[in-house]
N, C-alpha and C positions, 0 to 999 in steps of 0.2 A: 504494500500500500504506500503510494505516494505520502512524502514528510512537509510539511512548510513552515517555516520561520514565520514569526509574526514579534509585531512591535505593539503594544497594546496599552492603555491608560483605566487605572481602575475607576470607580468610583469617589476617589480623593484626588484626583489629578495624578497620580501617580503612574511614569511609565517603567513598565516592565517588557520583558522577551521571553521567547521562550520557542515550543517546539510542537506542533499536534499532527497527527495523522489522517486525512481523509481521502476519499475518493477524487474529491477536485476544489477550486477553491472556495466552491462555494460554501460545502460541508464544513470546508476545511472554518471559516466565517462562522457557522452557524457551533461549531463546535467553542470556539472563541467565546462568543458571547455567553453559551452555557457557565462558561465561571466567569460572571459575572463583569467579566470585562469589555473595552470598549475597542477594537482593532483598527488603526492608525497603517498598519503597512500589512501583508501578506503576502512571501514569495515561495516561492515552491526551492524546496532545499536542493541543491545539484545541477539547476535547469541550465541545458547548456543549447543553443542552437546546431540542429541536425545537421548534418554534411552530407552530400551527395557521395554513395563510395567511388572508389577512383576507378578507372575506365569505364564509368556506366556515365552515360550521355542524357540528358535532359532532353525527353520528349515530350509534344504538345498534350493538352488533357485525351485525346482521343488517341492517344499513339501515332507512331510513326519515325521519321526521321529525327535526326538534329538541325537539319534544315528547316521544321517547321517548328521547334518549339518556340515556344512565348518568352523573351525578354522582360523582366522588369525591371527599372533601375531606379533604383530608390535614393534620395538626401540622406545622409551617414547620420543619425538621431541628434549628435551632437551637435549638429551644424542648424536643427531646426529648434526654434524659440517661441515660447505666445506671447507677444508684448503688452504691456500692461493697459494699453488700451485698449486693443481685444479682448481680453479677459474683463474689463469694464465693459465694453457693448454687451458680450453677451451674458454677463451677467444682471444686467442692464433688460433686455430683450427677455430672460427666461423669468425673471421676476412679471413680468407684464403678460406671458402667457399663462402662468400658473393662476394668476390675479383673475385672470380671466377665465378659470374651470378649466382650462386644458390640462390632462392629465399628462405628469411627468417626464414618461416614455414618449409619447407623442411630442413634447415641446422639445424635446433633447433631438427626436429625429427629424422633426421641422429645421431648429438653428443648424445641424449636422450638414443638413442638407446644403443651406447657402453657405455655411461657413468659406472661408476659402485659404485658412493656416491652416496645412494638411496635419499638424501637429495637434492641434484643437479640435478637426474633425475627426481623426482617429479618435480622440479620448471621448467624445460625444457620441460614438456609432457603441466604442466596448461600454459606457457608462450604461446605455440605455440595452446593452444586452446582458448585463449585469445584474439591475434592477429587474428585468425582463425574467432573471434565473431567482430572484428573492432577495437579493443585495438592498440594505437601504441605500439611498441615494449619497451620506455622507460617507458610508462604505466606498463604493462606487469612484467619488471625485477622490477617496485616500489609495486608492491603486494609480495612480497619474500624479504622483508627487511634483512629477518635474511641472507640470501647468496648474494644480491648484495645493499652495502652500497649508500648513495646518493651520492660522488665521480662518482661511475658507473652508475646510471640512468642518473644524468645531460649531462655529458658524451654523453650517447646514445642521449639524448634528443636533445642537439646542433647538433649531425651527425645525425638523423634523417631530422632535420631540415632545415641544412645545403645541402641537398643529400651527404653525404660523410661518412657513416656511419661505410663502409668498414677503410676508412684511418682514424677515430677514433678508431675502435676495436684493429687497429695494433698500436697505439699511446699508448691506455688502456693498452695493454700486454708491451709494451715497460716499461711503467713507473711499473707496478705491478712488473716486474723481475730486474729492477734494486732496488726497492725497496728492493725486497728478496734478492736481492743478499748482499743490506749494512746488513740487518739484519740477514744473515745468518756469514757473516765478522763479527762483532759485536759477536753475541753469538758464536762462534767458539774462541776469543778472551777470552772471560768467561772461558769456559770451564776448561780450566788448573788451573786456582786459585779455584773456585768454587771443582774439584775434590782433589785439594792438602788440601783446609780446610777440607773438610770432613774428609780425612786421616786424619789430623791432632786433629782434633775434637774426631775420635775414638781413637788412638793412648793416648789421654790427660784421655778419659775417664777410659780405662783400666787400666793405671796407678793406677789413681785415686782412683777404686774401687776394685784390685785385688793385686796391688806392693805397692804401700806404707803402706795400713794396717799391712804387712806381717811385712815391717820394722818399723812402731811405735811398735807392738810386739816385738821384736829384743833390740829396745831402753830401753823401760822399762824393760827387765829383766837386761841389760848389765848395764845399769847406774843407777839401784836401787834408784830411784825418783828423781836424780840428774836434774834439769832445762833443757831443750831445748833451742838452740838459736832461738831468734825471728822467723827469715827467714822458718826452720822449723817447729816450731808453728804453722806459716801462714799455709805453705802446708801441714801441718798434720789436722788442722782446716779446710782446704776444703773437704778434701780426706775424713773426718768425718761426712760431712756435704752431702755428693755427696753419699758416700756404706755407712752410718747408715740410722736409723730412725730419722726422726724431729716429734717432737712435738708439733703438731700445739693448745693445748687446748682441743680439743673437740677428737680429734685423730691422730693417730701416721702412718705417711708415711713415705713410703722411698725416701730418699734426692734424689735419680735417679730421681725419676716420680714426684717430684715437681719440679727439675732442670726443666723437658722435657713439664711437665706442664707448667711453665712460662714461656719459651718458644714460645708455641703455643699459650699460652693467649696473648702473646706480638704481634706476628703477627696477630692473628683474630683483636686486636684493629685496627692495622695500616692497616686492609683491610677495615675494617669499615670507618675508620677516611676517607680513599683511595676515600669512596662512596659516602662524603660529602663536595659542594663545594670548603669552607673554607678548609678542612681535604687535597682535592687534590692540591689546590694551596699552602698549605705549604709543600707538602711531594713533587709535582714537581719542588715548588722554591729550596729544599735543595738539587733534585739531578742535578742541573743545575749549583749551586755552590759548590757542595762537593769536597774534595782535590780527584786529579787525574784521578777521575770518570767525574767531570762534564763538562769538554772542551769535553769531546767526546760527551755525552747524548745532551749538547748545540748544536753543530753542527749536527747532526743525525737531530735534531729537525728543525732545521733552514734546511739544506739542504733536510728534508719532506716538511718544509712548500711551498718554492720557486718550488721545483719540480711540486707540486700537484697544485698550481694557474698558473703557467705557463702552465699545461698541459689542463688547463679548459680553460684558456681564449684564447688560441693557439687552441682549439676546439673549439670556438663561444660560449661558455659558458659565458655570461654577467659579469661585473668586482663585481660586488655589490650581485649576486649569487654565484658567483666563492667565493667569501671573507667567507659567509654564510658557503660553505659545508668547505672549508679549517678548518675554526674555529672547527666546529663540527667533524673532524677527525683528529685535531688536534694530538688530545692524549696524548696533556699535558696543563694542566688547566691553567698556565702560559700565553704559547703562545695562546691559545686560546681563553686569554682576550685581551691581547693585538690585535689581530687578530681582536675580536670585536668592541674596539675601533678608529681600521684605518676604518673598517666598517661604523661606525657612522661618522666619517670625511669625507670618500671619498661622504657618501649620501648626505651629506651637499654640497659637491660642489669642496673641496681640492683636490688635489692631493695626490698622494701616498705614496710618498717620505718623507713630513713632518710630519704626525701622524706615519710612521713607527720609525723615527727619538725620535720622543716624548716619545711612548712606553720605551725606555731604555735595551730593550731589543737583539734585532738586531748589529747586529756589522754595525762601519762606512760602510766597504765593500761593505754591502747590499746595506745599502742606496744612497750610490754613485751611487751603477747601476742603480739602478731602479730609482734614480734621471735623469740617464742618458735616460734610456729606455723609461721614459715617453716624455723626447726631443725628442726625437729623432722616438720616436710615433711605437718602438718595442719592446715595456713590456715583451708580450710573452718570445719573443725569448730570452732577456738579464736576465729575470728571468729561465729560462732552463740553461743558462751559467752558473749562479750561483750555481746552485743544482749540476750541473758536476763538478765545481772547489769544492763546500763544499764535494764531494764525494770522490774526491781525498784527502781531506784534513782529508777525514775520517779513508780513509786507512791508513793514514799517523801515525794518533792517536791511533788507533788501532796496529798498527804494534810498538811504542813506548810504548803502554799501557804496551804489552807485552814483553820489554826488563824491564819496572821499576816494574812492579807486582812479577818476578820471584824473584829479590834480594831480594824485602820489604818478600816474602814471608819464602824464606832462613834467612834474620834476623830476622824474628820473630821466628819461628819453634823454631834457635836457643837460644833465651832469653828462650819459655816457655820451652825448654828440659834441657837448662844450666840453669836456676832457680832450675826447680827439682832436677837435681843432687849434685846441689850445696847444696841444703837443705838437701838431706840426705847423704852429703860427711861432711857437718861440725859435728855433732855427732859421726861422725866414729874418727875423729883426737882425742874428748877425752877416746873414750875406748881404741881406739890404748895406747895411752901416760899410763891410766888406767891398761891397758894389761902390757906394759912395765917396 
């Protein structure tokens, strides 16, 4: 009898693993839930893709030759993605069919239909043949991890549960589109300094490599070995160092492609460093404190966090699960410990308000309210007020980000373009005098 792995949440929010026997996965599900648990993942133990044996030739469904069989060529999984917009329409779209009496399976194979990420379609054809075999529906989107996060199972899972699974879908789409909408404000915000370095990056370069050689040539014929001033020096020593060869010992490159090499060596570390605990939680603690960047990345963060457990436990999603999936979609290893830690407090028995206090993390603001909210026995709601005031608060940074990024940018341009000229303007005053 076939074995499957499963990842499961009990009734405390708690995940555990383990191992069951069935006939197929359905069973395999329904045996799950007999102890009492709640199944999050299930894969079949071993499952390896079949091979064709060797000298046997793929023939078409009717037999025949290898001249007539059927090619299919398929995008390599990894290379296919659902973007967070798609995943907003159509959860957007299947909320307004269920709203409307269309049962389940039929709204799943309606959107399947027009869909057109063949990624989204596939998981929309197995969902509804899923459900079709006795799967609940939050079952169902927790086999397709890669397009719906555990945010959106638990989600489905409370409005399943709840019967209200309609006024969860229109909840899900609400908080996914204000979501896009801070992080589409946010990178719109980037954009203009992000394309004025670049300019300014090529601009630095060509100098570099094509104008000032031209005038250290100039220099040494006009002032026949006469010294350089410092300042010059300098930038004749990069401009040397960027369009000649270096000499590394063993061989000789050009300073361009070791600049552009270091470079890229520099960031594959800090993507590495990015993929290890320790690595994440120092490179999230720096952009949380860095000058002028990190009052806004703080707030984005803080107002994700409060949006996203208010929307879980405002959907009957359990406060001690709700904490669970907030942490793990964090998406920033900071808050996400801290996040862990009101965790461990609230299971012991406290309240919310003084491990969020503890953390050091959280502004007073926060914890006022939700000191408030748990008085007053409206968490949900008072944690939803906050993610709309941090939202506002966002624009706000956002909208300043971009009156104090353009000057710093204008004064810097200026030093690196009035450094260079200035280096190769003071040379010029003694040929002139020379000249004279």
């Amino acid at each position: 009898m076939p074995k499957f792995n499963f990842i499961a949440l009990d009734s405390r929010g708690r995940e555990s693993q383990g191992e069951v026997e069935a006939d197929n996965q359905t069973m395999a599900l329904a045996r799950i839930r007999e102890r009492g648990l709640f199944p999050t993942s299930v894969t079949e133990a071993g499952a390896k893709a079949r091979k064709p044996a060797p000298g046997k030739r793929a023939t078409a469904k009717g037999g025949g030759s290898a001249l007539n069989m059927n090619i299919e060529i398929k995008m390599p999984s990894f290379m296919m993605s659902v973007k967070p917009k798609e995943l907003m329409v159509f959860t957007r779209q299947l909320a307004t069919l269920v709203d409307a009496g269309l049962p389940l399976v039929r709204s799943l194979e309606v959107l399947g239909k027009q869909e057109r990420n063949p990624l989204l379609r596939k998981a929309l054809r197995e969902m509804a043949e899923a459900i079709q075999s006795g799967s609940t529906f939050a079952e169902a989107l927790a086999q397709h991890p890669k397009v719906f996060n555990k945010l959106y199972v638990n989600m489905a899972k409370a409005g399943e549960v709840g019967g209200v699974l309609d006024k969860v879908l229109i909840r899900l789409a609400e908080f996914m589109e204000k979501g896009q909408k801070i992080k589409n404000k946010v990178t719109s915000a980037m954009v203009y300094p992000i394309v004025v370095m670049v300019m300014a990056v090529g601009i630095l370069a060509f100098l570099m490599v094509f104008i000032i050689p031209k005038f250290k040539e100039i220099f040494s014929e006009l002032l026949e070995g006469q010294a350089l001033p410092g300042l010059t020096e300098f930038v004749m020593g990069i401009s040397s160092t960027v369009a000649g060869m270096v000499d590394l010992g063993f061989i000789r490159v050009p300073g361009i492609i070791l600049v552009i090499t270091g470079v890229f060596f520099l960031v594959s570390i800090l993507k590495l460093a990015a993929k290890t605990q320790t690595g994440a939680y120092m490179l999230d603690n720096f952009k949380l404190n860095m000058p002028v960047f990190g009052t806004l990345v703080k707030k984005t963060a803080v107002g994700r966090f409060t949006r996203t457990l208010g929307t879980l436990m405002s959907s009957g999603v359990p406060v001690l699960q709700a904490l669970n999936i907030v942490r793990d979609t964090a998406g920033n290893e900071v808050l996400a410990r801290a996040v862990s830690s009101v965790h461990d407090a609230v299971k012991e028995g406290e309240n919310m308000a003084p491990p969020i206090e503890a953390t050091k993390v959280f502004p007073p603001m926060v914890i006022s309210m939700v000191q408030v909210g748990e008085e007053t026995g409206e968490l949900p709601e008072m944690l939803m007020k906050i993610a709309d005031n941090y939202d506002d608060e966002v624009d706000n940074a956002v909208a300043g980000l971009t009156s104090v990024i353009e000057p710093l940018l204008i004064v810097f341009l200026a030093l690196v373009v009035g450094t260079i000229v200035i280096a190769l303007f003071l040379p010029l005053i003694s040929i002139i005098g020379k000249l004279s």
